[in-house]
C-alpha positions in Angstrom: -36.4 -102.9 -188.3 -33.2 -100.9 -188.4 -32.4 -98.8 -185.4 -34.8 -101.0 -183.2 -33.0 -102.6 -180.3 -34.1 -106.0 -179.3 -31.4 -107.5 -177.3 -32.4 -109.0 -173.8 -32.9 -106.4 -171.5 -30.8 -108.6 -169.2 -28.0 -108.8 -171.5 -24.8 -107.0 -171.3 -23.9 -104.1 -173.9 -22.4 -105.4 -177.1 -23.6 -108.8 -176.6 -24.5 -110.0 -179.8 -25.5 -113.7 -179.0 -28.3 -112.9 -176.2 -31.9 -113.4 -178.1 -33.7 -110.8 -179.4 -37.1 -110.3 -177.1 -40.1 -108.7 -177.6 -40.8 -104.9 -177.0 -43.9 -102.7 -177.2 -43.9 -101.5 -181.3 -42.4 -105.2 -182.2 -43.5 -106.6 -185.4 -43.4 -110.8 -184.4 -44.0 -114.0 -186.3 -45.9 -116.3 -183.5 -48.1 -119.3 -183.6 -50.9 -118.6 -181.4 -54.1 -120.4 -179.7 -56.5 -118.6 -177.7 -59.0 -121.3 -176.0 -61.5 -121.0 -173.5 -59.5 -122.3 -170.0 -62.5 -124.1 -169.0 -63.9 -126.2 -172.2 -60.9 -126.1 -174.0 -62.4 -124.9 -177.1 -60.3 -122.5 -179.4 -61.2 -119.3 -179.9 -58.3 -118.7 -182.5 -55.7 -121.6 -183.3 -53.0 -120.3 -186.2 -50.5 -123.6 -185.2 -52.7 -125.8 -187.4 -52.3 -122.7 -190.0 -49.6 -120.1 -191.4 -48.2 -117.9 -188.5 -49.7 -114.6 -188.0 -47.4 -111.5 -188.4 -48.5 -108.7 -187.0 -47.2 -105.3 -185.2 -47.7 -105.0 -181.3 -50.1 -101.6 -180.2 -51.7 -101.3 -183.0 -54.4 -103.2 -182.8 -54.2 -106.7 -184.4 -53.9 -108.4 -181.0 -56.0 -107.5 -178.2 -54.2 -105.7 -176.0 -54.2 -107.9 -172.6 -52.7 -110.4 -174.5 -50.1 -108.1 -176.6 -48.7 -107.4 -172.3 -48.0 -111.2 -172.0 -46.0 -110.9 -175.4 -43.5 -108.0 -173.7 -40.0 -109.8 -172.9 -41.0 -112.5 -174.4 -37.2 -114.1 -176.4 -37.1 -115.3 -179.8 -38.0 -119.0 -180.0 -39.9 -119.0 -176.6 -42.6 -120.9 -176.1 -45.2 -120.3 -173.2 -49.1 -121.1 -172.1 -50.7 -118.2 -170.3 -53.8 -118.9 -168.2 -55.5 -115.7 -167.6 -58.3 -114.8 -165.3 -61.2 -112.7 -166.4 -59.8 -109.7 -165.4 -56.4 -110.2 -166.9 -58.4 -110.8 -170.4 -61.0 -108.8 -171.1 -62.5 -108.4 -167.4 -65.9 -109.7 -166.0 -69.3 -109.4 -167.7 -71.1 -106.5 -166.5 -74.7 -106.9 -166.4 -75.8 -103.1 -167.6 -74.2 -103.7 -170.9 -77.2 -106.2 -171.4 -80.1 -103.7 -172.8 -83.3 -103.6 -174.5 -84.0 -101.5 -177.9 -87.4 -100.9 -178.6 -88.4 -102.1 -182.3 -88.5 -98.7 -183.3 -85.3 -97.9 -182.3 -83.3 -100.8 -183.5 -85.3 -100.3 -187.2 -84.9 -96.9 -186.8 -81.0 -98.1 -187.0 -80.5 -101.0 -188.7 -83.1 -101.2 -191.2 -86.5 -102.9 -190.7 -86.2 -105.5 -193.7 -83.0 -106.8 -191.7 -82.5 -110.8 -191.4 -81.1 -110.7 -187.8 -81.2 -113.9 -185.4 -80.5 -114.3 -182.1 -76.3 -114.9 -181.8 -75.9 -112.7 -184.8 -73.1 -109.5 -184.1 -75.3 -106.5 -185.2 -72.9 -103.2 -185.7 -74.7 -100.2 -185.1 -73.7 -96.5 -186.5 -72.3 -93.8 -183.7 -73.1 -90.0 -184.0 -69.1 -89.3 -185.1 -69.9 -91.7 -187.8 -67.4 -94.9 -186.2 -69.4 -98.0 -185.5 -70.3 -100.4 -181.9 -71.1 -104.3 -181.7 -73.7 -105.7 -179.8 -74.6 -109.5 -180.2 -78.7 -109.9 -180.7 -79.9 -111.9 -177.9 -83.7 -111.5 -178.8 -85.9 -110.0 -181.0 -89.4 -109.4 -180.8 -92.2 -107.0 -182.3 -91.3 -104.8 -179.0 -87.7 -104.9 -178.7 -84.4 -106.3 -179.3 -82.1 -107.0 -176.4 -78.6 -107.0 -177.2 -75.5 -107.7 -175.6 -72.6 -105.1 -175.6 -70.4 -107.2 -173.2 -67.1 -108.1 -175.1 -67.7 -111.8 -176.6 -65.0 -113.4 -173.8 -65.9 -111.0 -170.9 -66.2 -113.4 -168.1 -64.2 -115.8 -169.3 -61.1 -118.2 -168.1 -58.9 -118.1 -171.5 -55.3 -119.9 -172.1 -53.1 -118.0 -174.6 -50.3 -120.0 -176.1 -47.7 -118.4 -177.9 -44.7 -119.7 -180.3 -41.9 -116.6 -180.5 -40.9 -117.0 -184.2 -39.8 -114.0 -185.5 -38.9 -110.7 -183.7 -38.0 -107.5 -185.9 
């Protein structure tokens, strides 16, 4: 973007050749994998795919791992293992609750086809919505969890620098 400066913070004034690297606002072109540290398995992979491009703080990217993007140089390439509280911090028990029936019918519908493991969205007063993933139903209750799906969790972040504007 014009007017955006994205020289190395380390570089002198006027130095044209030092690599452009990655501020807060940037709009990058990266291959990324997010995977869980301890299995391996990938959460998100776009190397096998086309690059994402994307604008930092807005959104698109989670934002613990938009803050291991920041200073990042054109062309790097760099594996981030991050504890859960670097990520998306440690599962908190009180975000498991119980509905009753009524309640959850009351708010999703009763001729729903939920299953446990399903994301259920459910509507807020100010009319945005909230996420929790069905753990059980029942004719009593549902029990859902509000946690954040990789709460708890060891994750690796890879990231391929292509593009910085």
């Amino acid at each position: 973007m014009a007017g955006m400066n994205t020289r190395s913070p380390d570089a002198a004034p006027g130095d044209a050749g030092s690599p452009a690297r990655v501020l807060p606002g940037s709009h990058l072109t990266l291959h990324y994998r997010l995977s869980l540290a301890d299995s391996g398995a990938d959460v998100i992979n776009t190397f096998v795919e086309r690059p994402a491009t994307l604008p930092l703080g807005l959104g698109h990217m989670a934002e613990p791992l938009e803050r291991c993007l920041i200073g990042l140089a054109d062309g790097a390439h760099q594996v981030f293992e991050l504890e859960p509280e670097q990520a998306f911090g440690p599962r908190n028990p009180d975000l498991v609750q119980k509905l009753s029936r009524a309640t959850f019918d009351a708010n999703i519908g009763p001729d729903n086809d939920y299953q446990a493991g399903d994301l259920v969205e459910f509507p807020t007063a100010d009319g945005g919505r909230f996420a929790g993933v069905l753990k059980e139903l029942t004719d009593q209750y549902a029990l859902f969890d509000f946690n954040h799906p990789l709460a708890g969790q060891r994750l690796r972040f890879e990231v391929r620098i292509l593009g910085i504007l």
